[in-house]
N, C-alpha and C positions, 0 to 999 in steps of 0.2 A: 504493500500500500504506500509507504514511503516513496520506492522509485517512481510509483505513476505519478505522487507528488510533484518530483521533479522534476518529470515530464510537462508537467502542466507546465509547473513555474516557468521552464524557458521557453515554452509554446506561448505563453501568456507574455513574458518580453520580448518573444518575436513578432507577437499581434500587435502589441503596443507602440512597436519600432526603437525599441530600446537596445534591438541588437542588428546590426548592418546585416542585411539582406544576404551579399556576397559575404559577410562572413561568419554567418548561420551556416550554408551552404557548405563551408568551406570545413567548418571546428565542430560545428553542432546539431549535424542531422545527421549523425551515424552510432550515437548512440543506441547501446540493444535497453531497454529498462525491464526487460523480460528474460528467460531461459527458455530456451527450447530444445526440445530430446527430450531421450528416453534415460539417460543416464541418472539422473537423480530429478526430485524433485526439489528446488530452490525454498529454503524455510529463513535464511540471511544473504547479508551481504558481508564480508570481512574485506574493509581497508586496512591497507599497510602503507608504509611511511618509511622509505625505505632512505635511509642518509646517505646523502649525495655532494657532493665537493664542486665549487664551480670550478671549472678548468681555463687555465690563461694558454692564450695562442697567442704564437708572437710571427709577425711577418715584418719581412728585411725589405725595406723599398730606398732606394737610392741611398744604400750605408747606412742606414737609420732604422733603428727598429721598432715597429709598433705593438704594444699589447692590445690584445683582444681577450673580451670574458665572455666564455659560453658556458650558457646556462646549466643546471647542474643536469636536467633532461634530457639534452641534445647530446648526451656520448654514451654511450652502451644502453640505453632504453629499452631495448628488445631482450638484448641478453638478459637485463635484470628481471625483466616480466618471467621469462624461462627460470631461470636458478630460483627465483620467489616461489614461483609455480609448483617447483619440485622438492622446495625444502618445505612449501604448507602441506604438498600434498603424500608426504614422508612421514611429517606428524602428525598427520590424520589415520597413516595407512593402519587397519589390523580394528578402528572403532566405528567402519562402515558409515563416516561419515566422509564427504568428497569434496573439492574446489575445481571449479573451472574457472580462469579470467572472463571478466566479465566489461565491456565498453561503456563505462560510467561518466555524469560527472564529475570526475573525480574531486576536485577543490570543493565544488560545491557539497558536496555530500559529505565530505572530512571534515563543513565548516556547522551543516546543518546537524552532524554527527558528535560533535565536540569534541574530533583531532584538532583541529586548531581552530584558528581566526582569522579573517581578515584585516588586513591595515586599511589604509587608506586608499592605496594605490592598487587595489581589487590584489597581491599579492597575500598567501595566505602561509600563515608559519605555524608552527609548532612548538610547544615551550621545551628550548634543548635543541633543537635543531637550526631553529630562523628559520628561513626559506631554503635552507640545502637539504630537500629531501624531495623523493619519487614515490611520487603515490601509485599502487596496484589495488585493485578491486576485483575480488573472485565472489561469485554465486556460490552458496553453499548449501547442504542441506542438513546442517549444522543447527540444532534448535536456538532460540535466539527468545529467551524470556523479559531479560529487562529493553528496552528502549527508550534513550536518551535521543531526544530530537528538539532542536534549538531554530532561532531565527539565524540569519546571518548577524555575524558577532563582529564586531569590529576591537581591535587589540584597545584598550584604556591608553596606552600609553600616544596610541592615533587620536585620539578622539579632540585634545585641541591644541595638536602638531597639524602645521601646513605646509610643512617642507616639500614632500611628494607632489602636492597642489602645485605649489610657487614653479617647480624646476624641472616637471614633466613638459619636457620641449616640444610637444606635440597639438598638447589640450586634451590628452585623453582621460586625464585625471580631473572629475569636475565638482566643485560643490555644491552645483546645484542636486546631484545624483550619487546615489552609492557605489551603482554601477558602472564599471568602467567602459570610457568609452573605445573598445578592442577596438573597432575597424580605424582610429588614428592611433594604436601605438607601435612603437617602428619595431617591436614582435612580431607583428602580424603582417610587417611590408619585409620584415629582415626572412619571413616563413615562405612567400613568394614567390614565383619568379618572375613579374612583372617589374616596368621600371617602375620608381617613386622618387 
């Protein structure tokens, strides 16, 4: 009941036009909010918060070197969803209970879940982590008694900082809205391959 929740919620900010067209399209219409098979029947969902390092790249152009910082998601992603996949479903094995990855939202779900929060800058952290960490979401059919389910939280320590607001080069950070505005932040032109 939760995931159809969510289902709404971003169908309702795309009704609303709260989320760009082309980058619905793009981020947000390929979520599963359901299982399907014969394998198990889904009774939870289990996020994980997997710690992640941002990584620096450096490129040499006219005897000069530049750093670059890529995001702590953008280097072994896939691998991590695999090794995650094989060490929940190791300690599952032998209690007939099961995990498949699952195509969630995952921030928003970790945020409505109370793994973390959001800042200001739609960026959502973890107490112990910050923002270096990879979320994975498996279906499970794991019994699932208690249910902790929040609004989106924004961090205390956000709530009257405006540094993010002031120095997002873009405007995609707004105070008239919680929501970020994705389709101007240079993520979403740097994820591309068109010019900008």
């Amino acid at each position: 009941s939760r995931l159809e929740e969510l289902r709404r919620e971003i169908e309702d900010w795309h009704k609303k036009g709260y989320i760009d067209k082309a980058l619905y399209k793009s981020y947000l219409s390929g979520f599963t909010f359901s299982k399907s098979g014969n394998t198990f029947k889904p009774e939870s969902v289990i996020t994980i918060a997997i710690p992640e390092p941002q990584y620096r790249l450096y490129f040499n152009i006219n005897n000069k070197r530049f750093p670059v910082i890529i995001p702590p998601t953008y280097v072994n992603s896939y691998k991590i969803v695999q090794e995650v996949s094989a060490l929940l479903n190791r300690f599952l094995s032998g209690t007939g209970y099961m995990a498949e990855p699952a195509i969630l939202p995952e921030k928003l779900l970790a945020v409505r879940s109370g793994l973390s929060k959001y800042g200001k800058n739609n960026i959502s952290y973890i107490e112990g982590l910050g923002s270096f960490y990879q979320l994975e979401s498996f279906f499970s059919n794991v019994p699932c008694s208690d249910e902790n389910w929040y609004e989106e939280r924004e961090l205390e320590k956000c709530s009257d900082c405006r540094i993010c607001l002031k120095n997002c080069p873009t405007g995609a950070i707004s105070a008239s809205r919680f929501l970020l505005r994705a389709e101007k932040c240079l993520t979403f032109f740097n994820e591309g391959d068109e010019e900008f």
